[in-house]
C-alpha positions in Angstrom: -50.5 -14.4 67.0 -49.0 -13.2 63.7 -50.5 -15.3 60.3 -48.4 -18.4 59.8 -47.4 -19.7 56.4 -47.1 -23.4 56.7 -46.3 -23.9 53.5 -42.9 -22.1 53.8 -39.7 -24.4 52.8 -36.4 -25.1 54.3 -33.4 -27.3 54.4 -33.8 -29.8 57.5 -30.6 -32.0 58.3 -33.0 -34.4 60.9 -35.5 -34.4 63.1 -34.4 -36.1 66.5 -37.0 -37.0 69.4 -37.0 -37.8 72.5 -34.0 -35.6 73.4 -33.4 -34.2 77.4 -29.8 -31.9 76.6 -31.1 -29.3 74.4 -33.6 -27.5 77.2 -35.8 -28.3 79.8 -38.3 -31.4 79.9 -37.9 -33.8 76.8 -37.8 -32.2 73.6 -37.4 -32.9 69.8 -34.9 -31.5 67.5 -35.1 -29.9 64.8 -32.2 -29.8 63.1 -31.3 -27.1 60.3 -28.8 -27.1 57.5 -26.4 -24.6 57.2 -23.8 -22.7 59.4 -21.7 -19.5 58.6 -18.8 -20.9 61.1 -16.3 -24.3 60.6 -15.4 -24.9 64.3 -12.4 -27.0 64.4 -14.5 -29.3 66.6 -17.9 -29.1 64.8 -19.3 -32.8 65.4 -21.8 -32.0 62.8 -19.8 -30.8 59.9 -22.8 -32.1 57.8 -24.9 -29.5 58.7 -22.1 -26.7 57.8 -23.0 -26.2 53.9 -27.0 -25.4 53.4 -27.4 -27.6 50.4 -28.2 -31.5 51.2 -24.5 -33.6 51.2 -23.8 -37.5 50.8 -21.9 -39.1 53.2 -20.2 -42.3 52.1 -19.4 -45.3 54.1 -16.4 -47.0 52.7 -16.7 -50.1 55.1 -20.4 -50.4 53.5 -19.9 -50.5 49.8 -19.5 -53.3 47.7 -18.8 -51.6 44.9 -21.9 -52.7 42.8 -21.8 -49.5 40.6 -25.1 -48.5 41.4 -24.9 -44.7 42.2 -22.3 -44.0 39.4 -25.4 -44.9 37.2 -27.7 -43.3 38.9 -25.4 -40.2 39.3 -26.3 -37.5 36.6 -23.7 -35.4 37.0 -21.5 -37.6 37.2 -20.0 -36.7 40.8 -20.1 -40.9 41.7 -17.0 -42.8 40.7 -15.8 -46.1 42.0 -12.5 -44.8 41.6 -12.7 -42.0 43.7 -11.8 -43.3 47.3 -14.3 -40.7 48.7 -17.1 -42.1 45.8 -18.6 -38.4 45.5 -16.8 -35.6 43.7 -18.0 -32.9 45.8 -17.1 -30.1 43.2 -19.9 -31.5 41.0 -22.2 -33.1 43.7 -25.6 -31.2 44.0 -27.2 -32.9 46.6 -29.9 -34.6 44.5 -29.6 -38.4 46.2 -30.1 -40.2 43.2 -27.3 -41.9 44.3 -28.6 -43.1 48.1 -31.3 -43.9 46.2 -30.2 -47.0 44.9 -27.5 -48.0 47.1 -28.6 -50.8 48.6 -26.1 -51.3 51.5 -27.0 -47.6 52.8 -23.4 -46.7 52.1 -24.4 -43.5 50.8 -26.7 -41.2 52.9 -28.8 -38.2 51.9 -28.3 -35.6 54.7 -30.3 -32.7 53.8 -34.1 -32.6 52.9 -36.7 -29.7 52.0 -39.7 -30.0 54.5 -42.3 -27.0 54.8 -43.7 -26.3 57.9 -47.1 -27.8 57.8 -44.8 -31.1 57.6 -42.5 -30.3 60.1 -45.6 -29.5 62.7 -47.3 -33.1 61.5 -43.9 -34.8 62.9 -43.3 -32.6 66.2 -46.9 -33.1 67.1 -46.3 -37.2 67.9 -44.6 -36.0 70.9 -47.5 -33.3 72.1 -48.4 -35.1 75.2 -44.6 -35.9 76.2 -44.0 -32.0 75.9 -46.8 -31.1 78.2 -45.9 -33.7 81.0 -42.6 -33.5 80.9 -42.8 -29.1 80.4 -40.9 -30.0 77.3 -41.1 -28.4 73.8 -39.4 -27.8 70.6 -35.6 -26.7 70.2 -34.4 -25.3 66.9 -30.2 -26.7 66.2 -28.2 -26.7 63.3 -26.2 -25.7 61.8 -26.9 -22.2 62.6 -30.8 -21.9 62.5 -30.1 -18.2 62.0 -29.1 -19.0 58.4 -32.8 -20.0 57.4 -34.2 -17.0 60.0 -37.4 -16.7 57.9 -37.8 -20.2 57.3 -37.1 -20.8 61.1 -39.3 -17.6 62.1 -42.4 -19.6 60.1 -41.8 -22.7 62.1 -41.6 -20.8 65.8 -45.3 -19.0 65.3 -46.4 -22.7 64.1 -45.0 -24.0 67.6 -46.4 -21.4 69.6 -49.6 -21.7 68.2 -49.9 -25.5 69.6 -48.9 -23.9 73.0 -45.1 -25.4 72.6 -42.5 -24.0 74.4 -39.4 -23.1 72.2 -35.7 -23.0 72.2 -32.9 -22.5 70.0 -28.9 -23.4 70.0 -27.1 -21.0 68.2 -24.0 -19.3 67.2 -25.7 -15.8 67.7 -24.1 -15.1 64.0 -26.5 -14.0 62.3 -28.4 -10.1 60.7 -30.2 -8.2 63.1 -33.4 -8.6 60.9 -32.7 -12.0 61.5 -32.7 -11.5 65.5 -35.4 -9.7 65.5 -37.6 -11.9 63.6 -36.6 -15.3 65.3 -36.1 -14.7 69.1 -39.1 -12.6 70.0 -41.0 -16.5 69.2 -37.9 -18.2 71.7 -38.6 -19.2 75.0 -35.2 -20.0 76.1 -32.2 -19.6 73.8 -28.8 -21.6 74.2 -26.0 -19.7 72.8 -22.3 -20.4 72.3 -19.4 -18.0 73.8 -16.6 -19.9 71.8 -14.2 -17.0 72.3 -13.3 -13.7 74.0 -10.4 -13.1 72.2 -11.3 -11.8 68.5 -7.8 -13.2 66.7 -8.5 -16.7 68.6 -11.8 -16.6 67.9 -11.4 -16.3 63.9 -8.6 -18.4 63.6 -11.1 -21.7 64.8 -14.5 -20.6 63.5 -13.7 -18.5 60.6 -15.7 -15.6 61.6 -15.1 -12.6 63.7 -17.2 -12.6 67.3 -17.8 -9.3 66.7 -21.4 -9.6 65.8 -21.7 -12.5 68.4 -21.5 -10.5 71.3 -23.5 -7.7 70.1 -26.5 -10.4 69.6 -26.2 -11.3 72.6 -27.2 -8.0 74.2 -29.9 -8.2 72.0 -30.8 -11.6 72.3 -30.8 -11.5 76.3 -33.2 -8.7 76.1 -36.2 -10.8 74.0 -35.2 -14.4 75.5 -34.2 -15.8 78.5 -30.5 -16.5 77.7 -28.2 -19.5 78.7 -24.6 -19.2 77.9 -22.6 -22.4 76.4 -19.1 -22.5 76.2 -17.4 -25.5 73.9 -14.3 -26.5 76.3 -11.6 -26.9 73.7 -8.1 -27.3 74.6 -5.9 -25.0 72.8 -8.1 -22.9 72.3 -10.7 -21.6 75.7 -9.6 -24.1 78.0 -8.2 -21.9 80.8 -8.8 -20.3 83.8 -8.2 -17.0 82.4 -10.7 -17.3 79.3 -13.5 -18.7 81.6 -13.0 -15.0 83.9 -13.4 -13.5 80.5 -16.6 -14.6 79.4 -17.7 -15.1 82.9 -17.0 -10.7 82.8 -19.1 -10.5 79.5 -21.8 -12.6 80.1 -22.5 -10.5 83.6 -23.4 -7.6 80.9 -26.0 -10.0 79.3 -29.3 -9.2 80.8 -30.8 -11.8 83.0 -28.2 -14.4 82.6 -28.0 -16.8 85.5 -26.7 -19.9 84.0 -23.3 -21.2 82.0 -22.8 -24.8 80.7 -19.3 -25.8 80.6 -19.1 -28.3 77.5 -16.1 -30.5 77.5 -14.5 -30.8 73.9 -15.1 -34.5 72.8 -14.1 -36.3 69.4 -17.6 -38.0 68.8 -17.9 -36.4 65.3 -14.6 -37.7 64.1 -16.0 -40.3 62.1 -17.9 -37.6 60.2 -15.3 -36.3 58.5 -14.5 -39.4 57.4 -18.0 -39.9 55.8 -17.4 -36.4 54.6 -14.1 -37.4 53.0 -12.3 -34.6 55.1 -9.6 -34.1 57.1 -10.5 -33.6 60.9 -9.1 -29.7 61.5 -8.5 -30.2 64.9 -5.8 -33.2 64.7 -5.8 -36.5 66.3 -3.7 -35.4 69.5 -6.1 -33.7 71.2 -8.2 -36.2 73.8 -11.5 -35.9 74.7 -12.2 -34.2 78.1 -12.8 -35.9 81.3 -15.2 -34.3 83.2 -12.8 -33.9 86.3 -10.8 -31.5 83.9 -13.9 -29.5 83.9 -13.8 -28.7 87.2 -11.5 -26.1 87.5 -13.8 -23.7 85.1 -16.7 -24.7 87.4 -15.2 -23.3 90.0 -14.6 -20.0 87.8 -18.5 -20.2 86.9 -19.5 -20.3 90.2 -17.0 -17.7 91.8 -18.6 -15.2 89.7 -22.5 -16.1 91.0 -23.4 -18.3 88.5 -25.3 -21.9 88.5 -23.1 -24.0 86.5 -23.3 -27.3 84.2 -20.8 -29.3 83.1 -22.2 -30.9 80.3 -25.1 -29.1 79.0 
């Protein structure tokens, strides 16, 4: 095993335990800040900028006045229906500091490795019995790849095993560093179609799919695909990606994830405007069926709802 340096620092958005979506047996968590894609449907649009952000609860305040004292550069005002002027906002906290209905929230908090491993171990046991283990998120943990390279050796050492959910957008120094420490990596196909696929994530999936070559050769590989109507949700794109992920070595599995709204509220907090609209519905999982049928047809196990 490769020297570890626990004492390297990056941006975590939260640490959730307990979890049984995100890879086999239960699992915590880790959440990292920062993504290089805005989805339309991001349910975590927190975790899109790498600095901390404040969200603001508007049905919490009481307008005591607090954070605009506490506020140093003056981003708080009880004028401002959103409270936070994000253009000056640095993600200090001073103002969840003091608020004392918890209608501003910190998201966003610099934790070195040593501290991250001090958390995940509370669960050590559970990971063993259950053949659980550690799964990086975001975000895009790809963003902090050295950061997120640090914390995989640390995992290994305790005998952990690791996954990640990711983008696949990210360097190749990056790719190489992180996945040869992955035991199971759960990557997004958003798109096959490259005009499509920038118009809703604001990147090209150029670089995606040539990860993912990569990527299946040092990890196993499981391929997500976000359901969204308008945008995937059709027999013909579900051939598509069904064709590319047969050129992805080893890959034997595809979860079908129907689009859902639960991070509309978010943007709210966020004091943004939901880019996907209001019309859309969430999924049903009977609409889901008709691209499990596409999965299957083309030899692979499918899951409707990761």
């Amino acid at each position: 095993m490769a020297s570890i340096n626990y004492k390297a620092e990056g941006t975590v958005t939260d640490i959730q335990r307990f979890s049984v979506h995100d890879g086999p047996g239960i699992r915590t968590i880790v959440f990292l800040k920062g993504c290089p894609l805005s989805c339309f449907w991001c349910c975590n649009p927190e975790t899109q900028p790498r600095q901390p952000v404040v969200l603001f609860s508007r049905d919490k305040c009481i307008g005591c006045g607090k954070c605009v004292v506490a506020c140093k550069q003056h981003a708080a005002s009880l004028e401002n229906p959103g409270r936070i002027d994000r253009s000056r906002c640095i993600g200090c906290g001073e103002c969840a500091n003091v608020c004392p209905t918890g209608a501003l929230v910190l998201k966003g908090e610099t934790m070195n490795v040593e501290q991250v491993v001090r958390i995940l171990k509370k669960d050590s046991i559970i990971y063993r019995k259950s053949k659980g283990g550690i799964t990086l998120s975001g975000g895009e943990p790809l963003m902090q790849w050295q950061y997120a390279t640090e914390l995989l050796k640390a995992c290994k050492a305790q005998g952990w095993h690791t996954a990640i959910e990711t983008t696949g957008f990210g360097s190749e120094e990056a790719i190489e560093a992180v996945f040869p420490y992955i035991d199971v990596a759960l990557m997004d196909i958003k798109s096959m179609d490259p005009v499509m696929h920038k118009k809703v994530t604001g990147v090209s999936n150029e670089i995606i799919h040539r990860n993912a070559r990569r990527i299946a050769e040092l990890s196993k590989l499981t391929v997500r695909v976000p359901t969204i109507p308008t945008v995937n949700a059709t027999v013909e794109d579900f051939q598509k990606i069904c064709d590319f992920a047969k050129t992805l070595n080893g890959v034997d599995t595809i979860h079908v994830l129907p689009y859902h709204r639960l991070g509309v509220n978010k943007y709210e907090l966020l004091n943004k405007d939901y880019p996907m609209g209001h019309e859309i519905e969430s999924m049903k999982p009977a609409e889901a069926v008709p691209f499990q049928k596409v999965v299957e047809k083309n030899g692979f196990r499918c899951v409707i709802g990761g």
